[in-house]
N, C-alpha and C positions, 0 to 999 in steps of 0.2 A: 316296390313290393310293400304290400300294408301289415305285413303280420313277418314273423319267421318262422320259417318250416320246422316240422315234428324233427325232436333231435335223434339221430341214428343211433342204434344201439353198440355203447362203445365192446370191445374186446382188451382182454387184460395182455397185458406187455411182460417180457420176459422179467422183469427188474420189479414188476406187481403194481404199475400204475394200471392206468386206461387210454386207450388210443379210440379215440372218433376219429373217424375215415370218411370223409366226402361229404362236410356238412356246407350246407347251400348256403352259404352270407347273402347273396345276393341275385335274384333275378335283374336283366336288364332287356327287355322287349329287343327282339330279334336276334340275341347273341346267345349261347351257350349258360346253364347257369353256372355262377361263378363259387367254386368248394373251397373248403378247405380240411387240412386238416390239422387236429387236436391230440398230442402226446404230454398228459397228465403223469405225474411223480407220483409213489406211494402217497397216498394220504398220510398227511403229516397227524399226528400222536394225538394234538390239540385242538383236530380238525379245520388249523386254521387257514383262510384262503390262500392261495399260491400264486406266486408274480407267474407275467410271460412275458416269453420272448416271439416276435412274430419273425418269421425268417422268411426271406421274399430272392427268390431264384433269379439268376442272369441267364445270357441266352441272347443281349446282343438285340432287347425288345420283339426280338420276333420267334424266339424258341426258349426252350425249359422247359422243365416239370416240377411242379410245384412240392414231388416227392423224394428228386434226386438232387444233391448235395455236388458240388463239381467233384471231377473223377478221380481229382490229388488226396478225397477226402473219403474214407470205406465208408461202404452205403449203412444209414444210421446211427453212426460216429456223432455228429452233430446231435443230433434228440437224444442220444444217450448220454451225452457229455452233460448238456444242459437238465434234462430230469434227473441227470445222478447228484445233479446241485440243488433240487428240490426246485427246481423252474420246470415250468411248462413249458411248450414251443407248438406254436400254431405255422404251418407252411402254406402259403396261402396262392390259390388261381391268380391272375391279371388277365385281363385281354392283351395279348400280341397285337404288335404293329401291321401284321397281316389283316385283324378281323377291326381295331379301331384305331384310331389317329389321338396321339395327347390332345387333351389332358384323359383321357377314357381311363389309363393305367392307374393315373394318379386318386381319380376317381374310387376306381374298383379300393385301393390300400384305403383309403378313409371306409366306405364301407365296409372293411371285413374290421376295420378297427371299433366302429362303432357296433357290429354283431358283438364283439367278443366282450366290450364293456356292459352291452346291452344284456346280454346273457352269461355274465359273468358269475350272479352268484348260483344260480342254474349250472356251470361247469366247475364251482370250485376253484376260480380264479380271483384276483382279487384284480379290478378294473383298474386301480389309482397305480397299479404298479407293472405298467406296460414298457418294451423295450424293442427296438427295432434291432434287423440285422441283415444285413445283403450283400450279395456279391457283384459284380460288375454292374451290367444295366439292373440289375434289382437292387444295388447299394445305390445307384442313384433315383432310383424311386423310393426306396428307406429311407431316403435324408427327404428328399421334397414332401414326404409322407409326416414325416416327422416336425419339417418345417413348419407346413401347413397347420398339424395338429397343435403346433406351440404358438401359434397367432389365434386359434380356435379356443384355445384353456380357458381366455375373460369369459367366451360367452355359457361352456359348461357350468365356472363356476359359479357365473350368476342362477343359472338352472339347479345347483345343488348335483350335479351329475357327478358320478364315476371320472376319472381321470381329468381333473379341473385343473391339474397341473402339469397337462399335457404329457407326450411320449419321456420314461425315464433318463433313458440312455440309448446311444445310437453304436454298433458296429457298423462299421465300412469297410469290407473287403475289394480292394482293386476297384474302386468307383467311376462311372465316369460324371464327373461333375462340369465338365463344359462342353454342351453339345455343340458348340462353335466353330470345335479347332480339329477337330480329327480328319475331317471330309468337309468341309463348307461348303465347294460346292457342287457335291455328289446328292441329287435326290434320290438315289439307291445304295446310298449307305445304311447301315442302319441309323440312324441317326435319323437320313431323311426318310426312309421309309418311315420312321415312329410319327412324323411333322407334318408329312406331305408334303414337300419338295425339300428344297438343297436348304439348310440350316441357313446361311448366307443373304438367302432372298426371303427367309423368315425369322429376319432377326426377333422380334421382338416374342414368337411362340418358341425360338430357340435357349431364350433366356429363363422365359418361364417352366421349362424342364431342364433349367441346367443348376445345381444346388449349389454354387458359387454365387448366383445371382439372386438367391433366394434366402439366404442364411436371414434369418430372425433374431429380434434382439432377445438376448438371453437364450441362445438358443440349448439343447438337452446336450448334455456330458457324451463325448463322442471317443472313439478309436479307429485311427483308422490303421490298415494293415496294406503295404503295396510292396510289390517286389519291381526292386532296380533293374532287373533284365528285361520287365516288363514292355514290349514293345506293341501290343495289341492296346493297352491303354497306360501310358506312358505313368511313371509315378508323378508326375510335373500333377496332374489331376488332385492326387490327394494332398500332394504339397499347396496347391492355393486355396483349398477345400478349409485345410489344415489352417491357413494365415486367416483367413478369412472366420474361421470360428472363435480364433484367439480376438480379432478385431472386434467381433461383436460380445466381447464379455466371456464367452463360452470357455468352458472346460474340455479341453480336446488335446491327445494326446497319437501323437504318428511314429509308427514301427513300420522301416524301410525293410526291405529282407535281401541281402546282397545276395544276387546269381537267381533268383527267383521271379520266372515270367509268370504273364499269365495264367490263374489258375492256380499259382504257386509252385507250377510245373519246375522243377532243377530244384527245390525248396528238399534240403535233407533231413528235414524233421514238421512237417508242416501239422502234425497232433500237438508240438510246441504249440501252435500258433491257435490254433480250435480251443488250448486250454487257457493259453492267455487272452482270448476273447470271453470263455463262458467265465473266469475270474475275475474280469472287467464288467461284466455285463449282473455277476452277482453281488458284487460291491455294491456299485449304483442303485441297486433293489432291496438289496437290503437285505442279502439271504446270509 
């Protein structure tokens, strides 16, 4: 798409930011276009720009909403946690493994990343101070997003561009960081359904969606968060996620959460866990 569409008219939120609901980042010829949306803080006193956080849904690549938070978490708990910190939070569409095949996902996060820098002082946002955040299959497209955007910073910053120092900080909720081991060789796992066939007999497009294999040097200050009951994506995921970012220089720090599956489900306090992410996630920004 050569231009970006007219921006929607936002509505004020109960706490007196602005919420943009359904704005277009991206057309892609024959798919759906790809929205997102924008929950803006009070304007700050100073009028000065405000970081964001992009929050990116799991669903296992073939389901989510790009509006609901998993079910452990009261609906708008997260946007509210994050704009009561003076952050913004963008929740952003993908294409499912149903309508494209990776990299198409990976795709869609670089472009709603470059809408948001690209329209940044247009939204009151400030582009240098971007921060990812995701839960299962959307934590590991936040990291490969993130990855990617930290090998891409040389060439911004030769451009003079918005975010030359790539993604701030990374949340990882329950990720799956290696598509190798869950199903190898199920081409109807999710897994293979994202790949098009069994992970196994596509080693090497396995690795390139897997954020083990992909970690960057110097990669962005990270957290991750995995519960030890977890048996839909085992914590083993975050733990080599975790080695592996310490290996390459990074700043990364892992809270196991004992008795807590999937989702965080059996977690007796999991608004703990929402405020020790937006804590983390406002340090690193600088709020």
């Amino acid at each position: 798409m050569s231009a970006d569409p007219p921006m929607v008219i936002p509505r004020q939120s109960a706490a007196g930011g602005l919420v943009f609901e359904g704005l277009t980042y991206a057309v892609e010829p024959g798919f759906r276009p790809l929205l997102l949306d924008l929950h803006l803080p009070p304007a700050p006193a100073d009028g000065a720009a405000v970081p964001l956080v992009v929050w990116v849904h799991g669903g296992g690549f073939h389901s989510g909403d790009r509006r609901h938070p998993p079910e452990t978490v009261p609906p708008g708990a997260l946007w509210a946690a994050l704009t009561g910190a003076g952050i913004a939070v963008a929740t952003v569409d993908y294409r499912l493994s149903g309508e494209a095949r990776f990299p198409a996902q990976l795709a869609d996060l670089t472009a709603a990343l470059a809408f948001l820098r690209r329209n940044a002082a247009t939204l009151g946002l400030d582009g240098g101070r971007i921060a990812l955040w995701g839960e299962s299959a959307g934590a590991a497209l936040a990291a490969l997003a993130a990855f990617a955007d930290a090998r891409g910073a040389g060439e911004r910053s030769a451009e003079g561009a918005d975010g030359a120092k790539g993604v701030a900080a990374l949340v990882l909720w329950y990720p799956i960081t290696d598509l190798s081991v869950r199903s190898p060789l199920d081409p109807d796992s999710s897994e293979g359904r994202l790949l098009g066939g069994a992970p196994r007999e596509l080693a090497r497009l396995a690795a390139q969606a897997s954020p083990v294999a992909q970690v960057p040097a110097d990669p962005p200050p990270a957290l991750l968060i995995h519960g030890l009951a977890d048996v839909t994506v085992p914590s083993a995921h975050s733990e080599r996620l975790h080695e592996e970012l310490l290996k390459a220089g990074g700043r990364a720090e892992l809270r196991l959460v004992p008795g807590a599956a999937h989702i965080f489900a059996g977690c007796p306090d999991v608004p703990a866990l929402v405020t020790a992410s937006v804590r983390f996630l406002a340090r690193e920004l600088g709020c």
